[in-house]
N, C-alpha and C positions, 0 to 999 in steps of 0.2 A: 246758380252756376250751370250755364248749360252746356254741354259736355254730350251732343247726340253726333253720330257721323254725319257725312256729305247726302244725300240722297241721289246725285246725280252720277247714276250705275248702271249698267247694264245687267240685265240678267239674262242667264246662261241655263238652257234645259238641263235638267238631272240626269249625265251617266251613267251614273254610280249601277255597276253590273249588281244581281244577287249572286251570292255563292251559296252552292248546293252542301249543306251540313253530310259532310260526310258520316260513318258508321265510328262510333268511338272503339278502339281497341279492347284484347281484351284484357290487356294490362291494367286499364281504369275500368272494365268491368270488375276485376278483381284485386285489387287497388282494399289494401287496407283490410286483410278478410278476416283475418285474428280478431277486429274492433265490430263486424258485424255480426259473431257468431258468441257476441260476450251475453245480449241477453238472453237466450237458448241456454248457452254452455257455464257461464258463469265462470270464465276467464278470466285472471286478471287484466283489466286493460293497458296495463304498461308492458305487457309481453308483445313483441308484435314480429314480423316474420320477414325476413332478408329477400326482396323479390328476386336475384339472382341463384344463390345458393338455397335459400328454403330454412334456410337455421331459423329456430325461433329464441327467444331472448329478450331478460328485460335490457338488454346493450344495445339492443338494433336501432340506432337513432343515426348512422349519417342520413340526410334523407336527399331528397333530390334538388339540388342549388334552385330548378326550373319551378316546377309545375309545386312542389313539394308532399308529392302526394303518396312516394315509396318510398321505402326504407331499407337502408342496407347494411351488411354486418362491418363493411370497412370499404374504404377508398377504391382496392382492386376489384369487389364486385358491383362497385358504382359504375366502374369503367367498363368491364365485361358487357356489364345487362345494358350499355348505354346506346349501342343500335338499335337493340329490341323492343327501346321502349320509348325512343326519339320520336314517331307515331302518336304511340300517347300521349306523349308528354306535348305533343305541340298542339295535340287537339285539346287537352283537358285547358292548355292556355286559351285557344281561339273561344272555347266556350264560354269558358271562365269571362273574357274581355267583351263576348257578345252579352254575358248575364249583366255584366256592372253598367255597361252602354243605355242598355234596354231601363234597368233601375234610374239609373242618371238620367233620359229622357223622360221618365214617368214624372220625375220630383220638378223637373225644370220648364215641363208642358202644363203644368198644374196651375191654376189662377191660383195665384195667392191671395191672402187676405187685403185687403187697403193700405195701404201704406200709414198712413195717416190718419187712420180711425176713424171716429168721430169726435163733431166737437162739443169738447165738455161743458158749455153753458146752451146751445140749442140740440144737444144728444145728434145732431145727424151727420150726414159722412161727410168732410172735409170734400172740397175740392183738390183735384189734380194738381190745376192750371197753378203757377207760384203765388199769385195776385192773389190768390181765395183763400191764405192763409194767412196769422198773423205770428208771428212766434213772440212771447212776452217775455223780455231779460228779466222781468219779475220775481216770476213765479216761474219759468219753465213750461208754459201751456201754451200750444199752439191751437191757435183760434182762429173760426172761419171769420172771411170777409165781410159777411152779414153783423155779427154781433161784434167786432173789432168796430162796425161804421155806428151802431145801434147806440142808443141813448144811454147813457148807468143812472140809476136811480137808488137810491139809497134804501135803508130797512123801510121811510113811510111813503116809500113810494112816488118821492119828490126827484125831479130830474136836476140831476147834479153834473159838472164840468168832465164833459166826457172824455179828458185828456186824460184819464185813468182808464189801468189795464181792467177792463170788462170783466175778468173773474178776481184779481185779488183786494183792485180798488186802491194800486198805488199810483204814484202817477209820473205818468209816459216820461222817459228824458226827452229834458231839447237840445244835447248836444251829441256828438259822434264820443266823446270822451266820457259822457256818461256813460250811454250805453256800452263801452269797452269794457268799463270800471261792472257792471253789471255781469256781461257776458262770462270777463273773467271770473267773476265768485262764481259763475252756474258751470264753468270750468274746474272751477275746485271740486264742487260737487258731481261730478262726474255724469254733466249733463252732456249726451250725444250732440243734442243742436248745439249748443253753444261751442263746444269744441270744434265740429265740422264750420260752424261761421265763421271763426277765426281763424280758421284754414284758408277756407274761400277767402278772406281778407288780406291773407300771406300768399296767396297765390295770386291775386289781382293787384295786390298794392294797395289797397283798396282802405278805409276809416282809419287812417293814419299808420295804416301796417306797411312796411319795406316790401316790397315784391320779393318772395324769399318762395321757392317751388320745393326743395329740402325741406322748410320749417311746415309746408302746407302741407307736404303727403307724411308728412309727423304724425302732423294731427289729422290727417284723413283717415291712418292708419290707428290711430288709437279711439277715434269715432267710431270705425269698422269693427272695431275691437267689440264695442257695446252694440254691434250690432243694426249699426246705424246705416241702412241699407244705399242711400246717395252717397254715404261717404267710400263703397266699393266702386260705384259708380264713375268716381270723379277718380278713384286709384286707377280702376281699367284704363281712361282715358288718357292718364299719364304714360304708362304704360304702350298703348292703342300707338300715341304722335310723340311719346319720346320727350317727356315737359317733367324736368327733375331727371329722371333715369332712360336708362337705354331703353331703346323701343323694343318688345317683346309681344306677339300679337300672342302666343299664348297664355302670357299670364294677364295679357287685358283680356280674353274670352272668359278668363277661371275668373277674375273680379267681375269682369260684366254678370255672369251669372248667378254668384252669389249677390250680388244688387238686384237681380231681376226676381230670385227666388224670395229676395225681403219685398218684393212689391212695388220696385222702382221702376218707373215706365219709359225714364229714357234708355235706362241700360238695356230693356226689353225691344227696345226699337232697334235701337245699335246692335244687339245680336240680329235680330231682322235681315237687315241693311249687310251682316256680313255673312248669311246665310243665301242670299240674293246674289251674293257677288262671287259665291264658292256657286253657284248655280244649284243649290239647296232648295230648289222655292217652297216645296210643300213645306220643309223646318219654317224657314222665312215665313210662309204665310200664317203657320201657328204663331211667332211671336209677336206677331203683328197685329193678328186677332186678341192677343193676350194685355197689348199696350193700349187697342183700343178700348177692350172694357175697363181697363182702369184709367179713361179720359184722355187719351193720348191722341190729339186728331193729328198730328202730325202720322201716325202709322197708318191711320184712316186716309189720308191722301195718299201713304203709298201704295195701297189696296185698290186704291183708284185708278192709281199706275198702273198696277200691274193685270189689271180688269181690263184698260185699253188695251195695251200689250200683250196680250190673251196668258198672261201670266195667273191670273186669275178668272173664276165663274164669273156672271151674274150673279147666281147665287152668295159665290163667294162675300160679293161687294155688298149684298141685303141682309148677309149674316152681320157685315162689319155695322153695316148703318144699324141694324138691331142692337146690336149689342151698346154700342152709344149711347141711344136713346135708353137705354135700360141705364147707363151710370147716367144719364143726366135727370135719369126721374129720381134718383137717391140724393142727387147734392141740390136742385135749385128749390127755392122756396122766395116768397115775394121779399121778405128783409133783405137778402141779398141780390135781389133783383132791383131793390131800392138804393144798398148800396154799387152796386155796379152802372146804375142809372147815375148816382152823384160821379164817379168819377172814373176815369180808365183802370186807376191804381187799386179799386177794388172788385176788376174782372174777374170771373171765376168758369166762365168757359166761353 
C-alpha cells in the first residue's frame, strides 16, 4: 500500500526567529524548598509550605492548575500569589515544552532499527523495496526475494517442487480464497502482517474484500496496536487526505512518526515532504537522510531536488549517495540478483 505524499512542493527558507531564554524567577528558584532540605534536615516530605502565606503543613496540597509546581494552603492564597508567580509559572511551562521538544526530536532523529530484520533462511537484511519481500500465510515469515525464487530441496539434498513456502515446506495456495482462508487463521493468531493485509484488502477492495475504509483502519489500528509500524503509516495517511475519517493533519503527523520511529520509510519521507512545505528544511533534510538509509530512493531523489535548488550542499547530496550505498551493501547478494534477473516481480532495489 503506498501511502507516501505528492513530492511536487515548494520549499520555503526557515524563519523560524530564536528566542533568548530568559532568567527563571525566583519563585522556581525556590519552588518546593521543604522537599529540598529533607535530605540535610530529615523532614518529613509530605509537609510542604504555602508559597503565599509560608504555612507549612501536611494539608498544603492545592497546587497550581499551570505549571504545578507550588503549593498552597487554600483557593484565596492561590489567587493572592497569582501575579507574583504568573512569571514563573509561564517560564517553568516554556521550559518544561522546550525540554519534552528537544526529547521528542532526539527519539525521532534516531535511525531506527530495520524494519524488517533479516531474513530467516539466508540470516541477511530484508530489502526495503516491497518486491524483495515475501510474506508466507503459512507460517508467518517474511522472506526475501532471493530465497522466496531459490530452489527447496529436501533433508537429502534432492530439489523438490519449489511451489512450497522456503522455510516451512507447505505449499503455496493457488487461489486468492486460499490464501484469505490462511491469512485469516494468522489473524486469529494475532499476526501484525496478516491483520494489516486484510486491511490493505478492505481498503482497496482488493482479494475479494468490499472496499470498506471503516473496516480497514479497524484493522490498521489493531495492527498498530502490535506494533506494526506500516500499519501507523497507512493510519497517518487516512488521516493526512481524509479516507475513512475527517482529515486531521495533526494526528496524521503523531501516526506518521510513530511509523517512522518503527522504521517505516514511507512515513519518514512523508514527514520529509511536510517539513519542506512548513519551510523546515534542515528537519526535512534529516528525514530524508533517515529514509534513505533505510533504501528509500524516492527521498534520495528529493535530496537531489533540493541540492538543485540550493536547498541542499553538495555535500549534502554525497552524504545521501553514501548512505545508500552503505544499505545496498547489506541486502544484495547474487541469489537475489538471480532472482531479480528472472523477473520484475522479484526486484529488490
Amino acid at each position: 500500500m503506498v501511502v507516501c505524499k505528492n513530492t511536487n512542493t515548494s520549499c520555503i527558507t526557515d524563519t523560524t526567529n530564536n528566542t533568548t531564554i530568559d532568567a527563571v524567577s525566583d519563585d522556581i528558584n525556590n519552588m518546593n524548598i521543604s522537599n529540598n532540605n529533607i535530605a540535610s534536615t530529615g523532614v518529613d516530605s509530605s509537609i510542604s509550605m504555602c508559597a503565599n502565606c509560608g504555612k507549612e503543613g501536611t494539608n498544603i496540597n492545592n497546587t497550581c492548575n499551570k505549571c504545578k509546581q507550588v503549593k498552597y494552603c487554600n483557593a484565596a492564597c492561590k489567587k493572592k500569589h497569582r501575579s507574583k508567580h504568573k512569571k514563573a509559572c509561564e517560564e517553568h511551562i516554556r521550559l518544561s515544552a522546550e525540554h519534552a521538544a528537544e526529547v521528542r526530536d532526539e527519539k525521532l532523529f534516531k535511525q531506527p532499527p530495520p524494519q524488517w530484520g533479516d531474513c530467516p533462511i539466508c540470516f541477511q537484511r530484508i530489502p526495503t523495496l516491497n518486491t524483495g519481500r515475501r510474506y508466507q500465510t503459512c507460517c508467518g515469515k517474511i522472506i526475501c526475494c532471493g530465497c522466496s525464487h531459490a530452489p527447496v530441496y529436501d533433508d537429502q539434498g534432492n530439489e523438490v517442487d519449489n511451489e512450497k513456502c522456503p522455510f516451512c515446506r507447505i505449499p503455496t495456495p493457488y487461489t486468492d480464497e486460499e490464501g484469505n482462508e490462511r491469512e485469516k487463521k494468522r489473524m486469529e493468531a494475532n499476526d501484525a502482517e496478516a491483520i494489516f493485509n486484510v486491511g490493505t484488502y478492505c481498503y482497496f477492495g482488493a482479494n475479494g474484500f468490499p472496499q470498506d475504509y471503516t473496516k480497514a483502519l479497524e484493522l490498521f489500528h489493531r495492527a498498530a496496536e502490535l506494533d506494526y509500524a506500516t500499519a501507523y503509516n497507512s493510519i497517518g495517511y487516512a488521516y493526512d487526505f481524509g479516507q475513512g475519517v475527517e482529515i486531521d493533519k495533526k494526528k496524521a503527523v503523531h501516526y506518521y512518526e510513530l511509523a517512522a520511529n518503527g522504521g517505516n520509510e514511507i512515513a519518514r519521507y512523508n514527514l520529509g515532504i511536510n517539513e519542506q512545505e512548513a519551510g523546515n528544511i534542515d528537519r526535512a533534510l534529516k528525514h530524508h537522510m533517515i529514509a534513505v538509509r533505510d533504501g528509500y530512493t524516492i527521498s534520495l531523489e528529493q535530496i537531489k531536488l533540493m541540492y538543485s535548488n540550493g536547498d541542499a550542499t553538495k555535500g549534502d547530496y554525497t552524504k545521501a549517495l553514501q548512505l545508500y550505498q552503505t544499505y545496498l551493501g547489506e541486502i544484495k547478494s547474487p541469489q537475489r540478483d538471480k532472482a531479480a534477473a528472472y523477473s520484475e516481480k522479484y526486484r529488490y532495489c
